[in-house]
N, C-alpha and C positions, 0 to 999 in steps of 0.2 A: 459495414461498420465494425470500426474493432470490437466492441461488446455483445455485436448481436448473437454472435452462437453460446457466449458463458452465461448469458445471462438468464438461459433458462434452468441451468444446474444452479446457478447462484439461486435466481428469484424462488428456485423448490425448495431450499432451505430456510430461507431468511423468510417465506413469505412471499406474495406475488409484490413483482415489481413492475406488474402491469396496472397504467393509472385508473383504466376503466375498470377493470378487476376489484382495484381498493376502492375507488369511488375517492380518488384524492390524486393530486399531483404527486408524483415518487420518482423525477427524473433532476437530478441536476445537470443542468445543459451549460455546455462550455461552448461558445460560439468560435469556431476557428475557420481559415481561409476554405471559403466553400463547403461547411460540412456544420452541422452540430454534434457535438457528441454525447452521449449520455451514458451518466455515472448514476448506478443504484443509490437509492435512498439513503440506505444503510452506510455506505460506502462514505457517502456526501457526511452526515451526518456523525460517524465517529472522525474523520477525519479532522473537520469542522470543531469537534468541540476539544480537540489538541491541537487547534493551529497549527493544521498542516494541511497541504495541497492537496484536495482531494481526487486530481486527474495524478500527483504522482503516487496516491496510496493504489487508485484503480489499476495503474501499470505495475506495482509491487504485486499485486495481488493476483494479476493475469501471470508474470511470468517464477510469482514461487511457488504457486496452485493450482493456473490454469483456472478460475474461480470456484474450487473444488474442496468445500469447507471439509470432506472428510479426506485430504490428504495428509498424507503422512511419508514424514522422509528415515533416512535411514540412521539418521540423528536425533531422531526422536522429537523432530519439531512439527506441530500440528496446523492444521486448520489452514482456511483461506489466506494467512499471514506467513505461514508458516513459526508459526511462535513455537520457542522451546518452554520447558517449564520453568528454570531458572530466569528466564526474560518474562514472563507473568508476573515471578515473585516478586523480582523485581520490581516491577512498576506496580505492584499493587493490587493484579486483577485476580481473580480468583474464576474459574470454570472457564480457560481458555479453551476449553474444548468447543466449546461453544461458539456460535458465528460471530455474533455481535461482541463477547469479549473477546475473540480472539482479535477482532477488528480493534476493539477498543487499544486492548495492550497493546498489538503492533504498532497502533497510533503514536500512544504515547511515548513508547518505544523510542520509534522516530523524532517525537519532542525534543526528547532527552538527548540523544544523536548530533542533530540541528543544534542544541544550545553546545554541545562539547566541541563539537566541529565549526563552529562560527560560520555556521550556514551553508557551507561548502559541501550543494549536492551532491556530488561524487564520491568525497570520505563517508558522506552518512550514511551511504547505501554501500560501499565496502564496509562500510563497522556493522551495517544492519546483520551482513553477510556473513565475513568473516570475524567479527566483535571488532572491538572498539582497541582492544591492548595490539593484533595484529596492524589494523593501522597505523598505532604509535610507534609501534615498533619498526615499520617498516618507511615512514614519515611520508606517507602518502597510502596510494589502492597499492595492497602486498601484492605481492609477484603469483599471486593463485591465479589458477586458469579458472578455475570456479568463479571466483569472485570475478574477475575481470570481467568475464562472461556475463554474469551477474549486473555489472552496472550497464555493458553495453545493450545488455537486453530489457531493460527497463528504462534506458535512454531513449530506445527506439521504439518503444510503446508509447514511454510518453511524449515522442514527438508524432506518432502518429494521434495518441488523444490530442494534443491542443493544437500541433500545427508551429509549436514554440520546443528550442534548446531545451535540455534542461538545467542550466542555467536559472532559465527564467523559472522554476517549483519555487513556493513562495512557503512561507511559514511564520510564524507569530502572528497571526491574525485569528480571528474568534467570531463565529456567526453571530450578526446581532441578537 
C-alpha cells in the first residue's frame, strides 16, 4: 500500500495514526478498484477543512517530503508540505514549522491556487511548485524540469491513491 512505510515517520510526529493505539477511527478510506487506501487523520482533516482533496494533498505530501515533517529543501521551504515562509504569510498561518500548520497552510495554499486557476489540476500544482507568476508567465506548466517532474510525480501517486486521473482531484467542498 502506498502509505504503508511513511506512515510511521508521519504518525511519530503528528501522533499515532494507529486506531487502536488512539482508541478512535484515524483513517480516511478512499475506496478504489480493488484496494482501500488510507490517508492519515490529520492529512484528511486539514485538507477537508479548505476544500481540497485529501488523496491529492496525501500525494503532494509523499512526493515533496516523502511524509517527513522535518524536511527541508535548499530553498528554504519546510515541513511535510514543503511550505516556504512567504507562502505561510501568505495565507495566514503562523508556526509552519510545525505539522499540522504546515498541512494547514499548504492546504490553503492550494485553495488559493484551485480558485486562480479555475480548477485546472495541473496549473495548480505547477503554481504550487514553481508559483503562480511562472505559470502566467509561461501560459501553462513552465518549461522546468522540476516542475514538470513535479506534476507528473504527484499524478502518479495520486492515481495510485484512488485508482482515478487526476483530472478527477476535486475541491470546493467542506466536511460536514
Amino acid at each position: 500500500m502506498l502509505l504503508a512505510g511513511a506512515v510511521a515517520r508521519f504518525g511519530a510526529s503528528l501522533g499515532s495514526v494507529d486506531p487502536a493505539v488512539r482508541g478512535e477511527e484515524s483513517w480516511y478510506e478512499i475506496v478504489t478498484p480493488g484496494e482501500q487506501v488510507n490517508i492519515p487523520e490529520e492529512i484528511r482533516q486539514a485538507a477537508l477543512a479548505e476544500g481540497v482533496d485529501p488523496a491529492l494533498v496525501a500525494a503532494i505530501v509523499e512526493v515533496e517530503s516523502g511524509f517527513n515533517p522535518a524536511a527541508l529543501s535548499h530553498k528554504g521551504a519546510v515541513g511535510l508540505m514543503q511550505v516556504l515562509p512567504e507562502t505561510a504569510t501568505l495565507v495566514g498561518v503562523a508556526g509552519h514549522h510545525e505539522p499540522q500548520a504546515n498541512l494547514k497552510a499548504g492546504c490553503r495554499y492550494l485553495r488559493l491556487l484551485f480558485e486562480d486557476f479555475g480548477g485546472d489540476v495541473e496549473l495548480v500544482l505547477a503554481a504550487y511548485n514553481a508559483g503562480p507568476g511562472a505559470v502566467y508567465k509561461s501560459g501553462g506548466i513552465p518549461p522546468y524540469r522540476e516542475t514538470q517532474a513535479f506534476v507528473l510525480r504527484v499524478e502518479e501517486a495520486y492515481r495510485r491513491l484512488t485508482g482515478q486521473p487526476l483530472a478527477t482531484a476535486r475541491f470546493g467542498f467542506w466536511a460536514p
